[in-house]
N, C-alpha and C positions, 0 to 999 in steps of 0.2 A: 649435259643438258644445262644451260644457261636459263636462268630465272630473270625476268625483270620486272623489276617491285618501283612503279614511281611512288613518289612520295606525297602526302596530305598538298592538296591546292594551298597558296601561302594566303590567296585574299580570301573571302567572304562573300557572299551575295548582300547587295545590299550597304557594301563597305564603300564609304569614298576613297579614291587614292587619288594619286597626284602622276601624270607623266610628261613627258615632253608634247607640250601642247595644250597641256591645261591639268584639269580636276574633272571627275568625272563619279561614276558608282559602278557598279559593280552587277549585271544585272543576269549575267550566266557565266558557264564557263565548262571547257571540258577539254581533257587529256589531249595533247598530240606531239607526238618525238619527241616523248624524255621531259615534257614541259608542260605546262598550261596555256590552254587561248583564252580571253579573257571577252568579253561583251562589255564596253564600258560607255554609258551613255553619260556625255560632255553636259556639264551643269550648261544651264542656257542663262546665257546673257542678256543684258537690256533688251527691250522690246526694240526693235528698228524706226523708225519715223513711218516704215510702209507697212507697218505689221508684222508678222508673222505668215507661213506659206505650210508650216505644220509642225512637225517634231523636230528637238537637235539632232543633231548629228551621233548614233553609236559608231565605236570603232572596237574594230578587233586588236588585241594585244597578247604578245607574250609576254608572260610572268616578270619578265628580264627586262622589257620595256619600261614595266611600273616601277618608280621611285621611292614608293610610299603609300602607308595609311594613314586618314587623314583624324580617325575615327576610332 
């Protein structure tokens, strides 16, 4: 019988990290094959000259995508 024990999530809720693409936080996240998926919602940038149209952008990530905590 083979046991598989993943290991403690590396970020935090809550945490800023850094990836390809930008800086973001940390706003869920939960187990899949062997790794973490990550909910990271993108700090928002300057207001545009037209406004805003509603919320940034979140992106899903694995663990191995993030570069860093920023925090």
């Amino acid at each position: 019988m083979r046991l598989n024990i993943m290991s403690r999530p590396k970020y935090d809720k809550n945490q800023t990290v850094s990836f390809i693409g930008g800086i973001g936080t940390i706003k869920n996240y939960k187990p899949d094959s062997n790794t973490w998926n990550y909910a990271v919602e993108m700090e928002m940038g300057p207001e545009p000259y037209f406004g805003r149209l509603g919320n940034e952008t979140t992106v899903l990530l694995h663990e191995a995508d993030i570069t860093g905590a920023l925090n």
